[in-house]
C-alpha positions in Angstrom: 2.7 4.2 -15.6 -0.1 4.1 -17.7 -2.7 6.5 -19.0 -4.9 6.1 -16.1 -3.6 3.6 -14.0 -0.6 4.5 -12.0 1.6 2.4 -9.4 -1.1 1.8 -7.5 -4.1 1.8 -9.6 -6.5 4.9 -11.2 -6.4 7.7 -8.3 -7.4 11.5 -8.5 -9.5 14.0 -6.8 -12.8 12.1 -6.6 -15.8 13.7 -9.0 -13.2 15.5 -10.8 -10.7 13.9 -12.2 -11.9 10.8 -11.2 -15.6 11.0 -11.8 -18.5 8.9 -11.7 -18.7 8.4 -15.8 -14.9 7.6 -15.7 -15.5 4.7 -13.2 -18.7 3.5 -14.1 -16.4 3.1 -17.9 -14.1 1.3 -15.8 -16.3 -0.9 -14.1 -17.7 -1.8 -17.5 -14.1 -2.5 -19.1 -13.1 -4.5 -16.3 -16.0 -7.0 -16.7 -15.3 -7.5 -20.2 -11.3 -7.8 -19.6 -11.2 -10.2 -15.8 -13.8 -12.2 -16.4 -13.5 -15.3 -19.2 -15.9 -17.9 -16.9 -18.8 -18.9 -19.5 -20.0 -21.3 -17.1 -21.9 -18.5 -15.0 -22.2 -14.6 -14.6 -19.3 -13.0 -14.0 -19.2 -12.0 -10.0 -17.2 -9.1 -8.8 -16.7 -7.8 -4.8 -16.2 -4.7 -4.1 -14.7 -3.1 -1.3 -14.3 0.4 -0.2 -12.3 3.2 2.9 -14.2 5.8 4.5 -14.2 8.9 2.4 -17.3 10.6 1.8 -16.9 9.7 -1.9 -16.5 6.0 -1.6 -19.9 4.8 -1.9 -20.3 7.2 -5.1 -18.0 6.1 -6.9 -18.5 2.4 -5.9 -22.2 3.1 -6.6 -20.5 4.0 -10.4 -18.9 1.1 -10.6 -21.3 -0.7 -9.3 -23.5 -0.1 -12.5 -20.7 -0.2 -14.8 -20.3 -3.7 -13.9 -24.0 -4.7 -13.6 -24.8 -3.1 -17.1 -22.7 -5.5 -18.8 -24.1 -8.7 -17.0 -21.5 -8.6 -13.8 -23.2 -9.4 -10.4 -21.7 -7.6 -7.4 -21.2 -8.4 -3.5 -21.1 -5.0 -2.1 -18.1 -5.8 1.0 -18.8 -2.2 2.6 -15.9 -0.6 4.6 -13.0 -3.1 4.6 -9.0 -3.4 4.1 -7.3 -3.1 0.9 -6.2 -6.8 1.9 -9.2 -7.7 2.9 -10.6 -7.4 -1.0 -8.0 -9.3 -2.2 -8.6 -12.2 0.2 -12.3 -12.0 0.4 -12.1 -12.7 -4.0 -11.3 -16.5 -2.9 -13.8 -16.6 0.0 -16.6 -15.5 -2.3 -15.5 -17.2 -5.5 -15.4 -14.3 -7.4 -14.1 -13.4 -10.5 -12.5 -10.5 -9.4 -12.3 -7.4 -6.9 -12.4 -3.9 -6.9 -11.0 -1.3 -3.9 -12.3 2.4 -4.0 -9.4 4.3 -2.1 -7.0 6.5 -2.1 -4.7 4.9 0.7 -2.6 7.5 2.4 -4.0 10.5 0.1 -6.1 13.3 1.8 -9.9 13.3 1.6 -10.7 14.6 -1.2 -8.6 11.9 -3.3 -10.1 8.6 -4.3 -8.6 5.5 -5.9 -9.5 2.4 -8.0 -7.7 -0.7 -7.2 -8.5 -3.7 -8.8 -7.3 -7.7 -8.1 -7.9 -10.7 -10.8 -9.6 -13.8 -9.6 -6.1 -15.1 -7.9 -6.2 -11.8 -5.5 -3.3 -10.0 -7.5 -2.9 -6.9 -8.4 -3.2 -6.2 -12.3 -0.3 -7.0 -14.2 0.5 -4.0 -16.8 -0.9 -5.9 -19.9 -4.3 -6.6 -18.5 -4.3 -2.4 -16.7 -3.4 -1.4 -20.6 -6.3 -3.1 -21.8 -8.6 -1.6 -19.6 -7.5 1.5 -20.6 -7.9 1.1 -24.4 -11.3 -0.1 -23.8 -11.8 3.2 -21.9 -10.1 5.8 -23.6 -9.8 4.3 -27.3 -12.8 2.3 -27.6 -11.4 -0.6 -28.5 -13.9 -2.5 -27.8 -17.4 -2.6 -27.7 -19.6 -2.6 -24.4 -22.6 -4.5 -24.6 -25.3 -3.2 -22.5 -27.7 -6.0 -21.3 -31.5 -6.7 -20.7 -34.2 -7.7 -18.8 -32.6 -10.7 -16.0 -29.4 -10.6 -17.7 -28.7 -7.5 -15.7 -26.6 -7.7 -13.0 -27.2 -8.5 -9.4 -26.3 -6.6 -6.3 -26.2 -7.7 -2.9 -24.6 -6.9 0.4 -22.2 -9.1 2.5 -22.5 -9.9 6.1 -19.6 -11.7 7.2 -17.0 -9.8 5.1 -15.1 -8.0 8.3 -15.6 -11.5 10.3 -14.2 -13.6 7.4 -11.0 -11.4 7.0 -10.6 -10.7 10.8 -10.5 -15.2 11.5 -8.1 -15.2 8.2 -5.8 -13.0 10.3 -6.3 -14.6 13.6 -5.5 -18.2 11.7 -1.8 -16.9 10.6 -0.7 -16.3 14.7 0.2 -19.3 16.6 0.4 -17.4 20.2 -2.0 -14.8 22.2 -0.8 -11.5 22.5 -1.7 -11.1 25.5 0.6 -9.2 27.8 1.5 -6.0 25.5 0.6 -2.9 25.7 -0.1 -1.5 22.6 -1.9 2.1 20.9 -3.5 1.7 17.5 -3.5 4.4 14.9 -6.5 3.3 12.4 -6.2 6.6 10.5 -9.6 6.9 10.4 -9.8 4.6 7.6 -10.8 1.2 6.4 -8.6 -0.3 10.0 -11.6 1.1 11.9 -14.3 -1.5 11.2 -11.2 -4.2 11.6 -8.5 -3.7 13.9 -10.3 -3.6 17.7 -12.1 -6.7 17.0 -8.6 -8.3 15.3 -6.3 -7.2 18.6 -8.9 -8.0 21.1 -9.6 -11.3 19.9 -5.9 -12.1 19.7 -5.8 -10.8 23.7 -3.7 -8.0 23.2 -3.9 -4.9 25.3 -4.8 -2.4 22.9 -5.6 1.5 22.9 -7.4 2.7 19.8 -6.8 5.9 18.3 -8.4 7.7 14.9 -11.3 5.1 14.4 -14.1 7.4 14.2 -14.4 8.2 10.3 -16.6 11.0 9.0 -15.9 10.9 5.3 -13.3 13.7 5.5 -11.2 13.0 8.4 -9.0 10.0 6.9 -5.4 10.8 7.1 -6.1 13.9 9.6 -3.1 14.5 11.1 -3.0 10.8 11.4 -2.1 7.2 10.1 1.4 6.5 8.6 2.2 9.5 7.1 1.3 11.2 10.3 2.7 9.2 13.3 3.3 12.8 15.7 0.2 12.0 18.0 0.8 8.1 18.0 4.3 8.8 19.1 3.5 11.2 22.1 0.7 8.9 23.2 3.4 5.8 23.2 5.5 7.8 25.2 3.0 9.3 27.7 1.2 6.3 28.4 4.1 3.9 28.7 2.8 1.7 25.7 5.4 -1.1 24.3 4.4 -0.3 20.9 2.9 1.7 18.4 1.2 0.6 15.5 0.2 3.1 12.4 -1.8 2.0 9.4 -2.9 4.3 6.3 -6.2 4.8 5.4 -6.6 1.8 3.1 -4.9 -0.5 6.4 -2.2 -1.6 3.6 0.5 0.1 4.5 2.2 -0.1 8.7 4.7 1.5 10.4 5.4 0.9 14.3 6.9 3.3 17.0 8.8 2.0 19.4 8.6 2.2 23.8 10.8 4.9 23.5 9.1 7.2 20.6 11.0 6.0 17.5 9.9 5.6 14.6 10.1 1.8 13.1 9.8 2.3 9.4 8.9 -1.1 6.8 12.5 -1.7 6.3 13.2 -2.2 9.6 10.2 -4.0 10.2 11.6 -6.5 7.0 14.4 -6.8 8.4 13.5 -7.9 11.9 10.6 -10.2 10.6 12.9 -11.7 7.8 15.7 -13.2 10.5 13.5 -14.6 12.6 11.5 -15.8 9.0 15.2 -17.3 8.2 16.1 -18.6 11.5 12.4 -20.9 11.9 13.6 -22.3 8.2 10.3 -20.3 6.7 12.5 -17.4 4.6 12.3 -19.3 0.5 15.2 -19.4 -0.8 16.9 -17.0 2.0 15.9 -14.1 0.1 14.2 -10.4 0.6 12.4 -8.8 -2.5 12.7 -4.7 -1.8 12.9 -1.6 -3.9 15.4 0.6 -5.4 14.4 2.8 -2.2 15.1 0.3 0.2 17.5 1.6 2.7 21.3 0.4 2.6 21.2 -1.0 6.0 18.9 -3.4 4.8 21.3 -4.5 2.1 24.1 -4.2 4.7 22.1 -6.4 6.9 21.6 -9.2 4.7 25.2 -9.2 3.6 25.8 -10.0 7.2 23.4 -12.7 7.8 23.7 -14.4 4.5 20.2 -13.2 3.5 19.8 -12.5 -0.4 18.4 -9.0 -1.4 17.2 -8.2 -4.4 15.3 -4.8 -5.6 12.5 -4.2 -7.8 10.8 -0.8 -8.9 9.0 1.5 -6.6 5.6 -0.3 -5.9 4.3 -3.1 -4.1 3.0 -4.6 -7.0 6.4 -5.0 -8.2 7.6 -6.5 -5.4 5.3 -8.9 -5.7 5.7 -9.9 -9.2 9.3 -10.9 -8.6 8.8 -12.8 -5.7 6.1 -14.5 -7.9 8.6 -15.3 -10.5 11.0 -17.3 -8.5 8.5 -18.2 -5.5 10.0 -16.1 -3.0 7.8 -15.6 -0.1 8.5 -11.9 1.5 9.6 -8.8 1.4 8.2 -4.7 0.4 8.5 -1.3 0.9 9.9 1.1 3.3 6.5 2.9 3.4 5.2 -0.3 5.0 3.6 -2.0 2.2 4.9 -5.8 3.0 4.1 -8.9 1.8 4.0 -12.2 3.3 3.2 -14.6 0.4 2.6 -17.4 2.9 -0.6 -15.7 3.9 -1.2 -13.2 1.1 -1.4 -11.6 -2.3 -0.5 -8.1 -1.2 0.4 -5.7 1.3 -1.4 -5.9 4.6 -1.0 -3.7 7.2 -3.0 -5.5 10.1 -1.1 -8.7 8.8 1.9 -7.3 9.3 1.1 -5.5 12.7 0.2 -8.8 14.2 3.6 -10.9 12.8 5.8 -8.2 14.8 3.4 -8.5 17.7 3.8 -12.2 17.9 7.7 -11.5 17.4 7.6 -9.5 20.2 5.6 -12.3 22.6 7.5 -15.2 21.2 11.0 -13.4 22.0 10.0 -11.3 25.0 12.3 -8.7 23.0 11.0 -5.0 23.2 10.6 -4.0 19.7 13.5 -1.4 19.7 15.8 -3.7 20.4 14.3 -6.5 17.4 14.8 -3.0 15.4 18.6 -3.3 16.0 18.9 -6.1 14.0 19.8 -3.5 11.4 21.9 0.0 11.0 19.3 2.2 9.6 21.6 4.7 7.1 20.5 8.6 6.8 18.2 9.4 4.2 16.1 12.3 3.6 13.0 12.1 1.1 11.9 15.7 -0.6 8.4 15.8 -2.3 8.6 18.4 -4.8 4.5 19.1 -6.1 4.7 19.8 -10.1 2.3 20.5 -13.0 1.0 17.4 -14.4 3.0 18.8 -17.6 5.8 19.1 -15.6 5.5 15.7 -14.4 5.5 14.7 -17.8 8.5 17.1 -19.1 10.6 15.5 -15.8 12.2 13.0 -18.1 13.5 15.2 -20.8 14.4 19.1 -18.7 18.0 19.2 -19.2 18.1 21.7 -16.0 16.8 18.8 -13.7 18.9 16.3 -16.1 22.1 18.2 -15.3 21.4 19.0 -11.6 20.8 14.9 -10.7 23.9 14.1 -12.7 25.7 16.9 -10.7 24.6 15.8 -7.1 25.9 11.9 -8.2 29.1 13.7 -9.0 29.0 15.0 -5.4 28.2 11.9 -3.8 30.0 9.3 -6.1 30.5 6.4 -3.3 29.4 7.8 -0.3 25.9 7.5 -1.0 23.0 7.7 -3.9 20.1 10.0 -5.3 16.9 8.6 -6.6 14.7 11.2 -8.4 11.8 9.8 -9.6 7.7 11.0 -10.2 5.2 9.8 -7.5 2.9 6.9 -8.9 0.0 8.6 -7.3 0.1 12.1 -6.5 1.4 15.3 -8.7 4.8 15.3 -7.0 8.3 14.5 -8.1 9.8 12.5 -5.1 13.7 13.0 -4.6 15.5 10.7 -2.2 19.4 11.1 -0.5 21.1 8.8 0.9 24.8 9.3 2.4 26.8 8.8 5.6 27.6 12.7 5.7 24.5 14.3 6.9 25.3 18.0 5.6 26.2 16.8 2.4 22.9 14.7 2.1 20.8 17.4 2.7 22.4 20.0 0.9 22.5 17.6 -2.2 18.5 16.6 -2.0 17.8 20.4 -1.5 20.0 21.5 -4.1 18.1 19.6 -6.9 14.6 20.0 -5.0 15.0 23.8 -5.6 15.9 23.0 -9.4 12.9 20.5 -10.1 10.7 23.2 -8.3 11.9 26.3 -10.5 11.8 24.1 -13.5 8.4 21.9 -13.3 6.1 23.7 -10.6 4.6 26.3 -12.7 4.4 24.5 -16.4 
């Protein structure tokens, strides 16, 4: 992680931490560091979820970018995805997501994508970040009709929306499905996406008010989506976060389907239409070990990056694989686009599910899900910092690996996004797995909470 950009780009409580001066800087940095064009003005897009904050800190932006010469097409609420693919569409130089994805309202994020739609590789996120915090380079404020431009796209929803309808070969008509949009950037996208694809489909938590997003809702929250699958008789449920990049599914029977699963499903039938590169998944050190399990079985390649989408990405970009991501739901199919995309994703299960006639718990069989328990411990930012070096929390990890040796694993590592230290168990003895991720939980909360 960097000084201000973390896995997932520069996130904190929104006019605090992450105020309007930090991202009009930002906006300012990133003109002078993605945009080498000399043949016109550089043209950013920018792109933005439904907190109350969004449009004040793309506002800051905004004039960052416009008072160093960068012309802006204001995209208004859409997809994290939908930025990424809407650089291409509109020729831009690159694009720029205010959200905070699955974080409460009062969070915000920066995102940003290079002309190609990619996520910022570290080299180009440190630069930013000199230019910000170091002044490494000069800004050069601009005059007169060399200021930037701003206008305000019409089509951006419809452009995405026929994108996604282009990757589906068959109507989905038939199933029944209910739609968690989290109150997020999936409501201005997802009813118009599943009804013109003929599907059956129940909306739920698509009425943003700036501070509901992630209420109780979304894919961090799937308790209501589960009871309504099961009370209405739906044959699915579908759960996106509040940025629409991340999606998890329930099942007709009320279980959960996590993005593991969901790989795992979507990456045999990938390997059995000859479309899976090279036969290979790219996951994370998280990944669950039925998924390694499963590809051991069906002659599937796995191989795991660090914790981040981003990363997956980069290593499917280095040998031209074409899929794989997270357990959280972030997953990427290369053949359609540059990052996660939870409406993408959605609709390539639902068209699994019509092209089969399978019910999605039994495409979920196609792998042994192993027990795992994930702890979030909240910590000082100090103690975030001191995580690495505490020879308490040292000892205790090397003590629970001692207790596990080969019946299962412990990853401890610090969130990306959020103050937390994030402690995952995995292990065919229940008892022992919890005991073991509680054990150290206590240890990094006694030792790092109150720093």
């Amino acid at each position: 992680m960097g000084r201000l950009f973390g896995t997932d780009g520069v996130r904190g409580i929104a006019n605090s931490n992450l105020s309007c001066e930090l991202a009009m800087k930002l906006g300012r940095a990133a003109a002078m560091v993605l945009t080498t064009n000399a043949r016109r003005r550089p043209l950013f897009v920018i792109g933005m979820d439904t907190r109350i904050s969004s449009e004040m800190l793309s506002s800051a932006i905004t004039a960052g970018l416009c008072s160093v010469g960068a012309d802006v097409i204001i995209l208004g609420v859409v997809p994290t995805p939908a930025v990424a693919y809407l650089i291409g569409k509109y020729k831009a130089d690159a694009g720029v997501m205010i959200s905070a994805s699955h974080n409460s309202a009062e969070y915000n994020g920066i995102k940003m994508f290079s002309g190609d739609g990619y996520k910022l590789p570290d080299v180009l996120e440190e630069e930013i970040e000199s230019i910000v915090i170091d002044n490494s380079r000069e800004f050069k404020p601009v005059e007169g009709a060399d200021v930037g431009k701003v206008t305000y796209a019409e089509n951006a929803v419809k452009y995405y929306i026929e994108h996604l309808k282009n990757t589906v070969p068959n109507s989905l008509e038939g199933i029944k499905i209910a739609v968690d949009c989290a109150n997020g950037s999936a409501s201005a996208t997802a009813k118009l996406l599943l009804e013109q694809l003929g599907a059956e489909a129940t909306v739920l938590y698509n009425e943003p008010d700036g501070i509901n997003i992630n209420e109780n809702c979304g894919s961090t929250h799937l308790e209501n989506l589960t009871k309504y699958v099961m009370e209405n008789k739906m044959d699915i449920g579908v759960a996106f976060d509040g940025d629409a990049d991340r999606c998890l599914c329930v099942d007709e029977n009320g279980e959960v389907i996590d993005g593991d699963q969901i790989i795992a499903m979507c990456a045999l039938d990938m390997k059995e239409r000859g479309k899976l590169a090279k036969s290979t998944i790219i996951g994370t050190i998280l990944t669950n070990l039925g998924v390694v399990k499963f590809c051991e079985a069906n002659d599937i390649n796995f191989i795991a990056t660090k914790v981040g989408d981003r990363y997956v990405l980069e290593e499917m970009l280095l040998e031209e694989y074409n899929f794989g991501g997270e357990q959280s739901g972030h997953i990427i199919f290369r053949d359609y686009a540059t990052t996660g995309d939870g409406e993408l994703t959605a609709i390539q299960v639902l068209s699994l599910m019509k092209r089969t006639g399978k019910k999605i718990s039994e495409l979920a069989k196609v792998m042994n899900k192993y027990p795992q328990i994930a702890i979030n411990v909240t910590v000082s930012q100090e103690g975030k910092v001191q995580f690495y070096t505490n020879p308490k929390v040292k000892e205790a990890i090397d003590d629970a690996k001692e207790k596990l040796k080969d019946s299962g694993r412990i990853i401890v590592r610090p969130s990306g996004t959020e103050p937390k230290i994030r402690v995952m168990v995995e292990c065919f003895d229940e008892e022992l797995m919890n005991n073991t991720a509680n054990e150290v939980a206590e240890i990094i909360k006694e030792e790092l909470s109150n720093l």
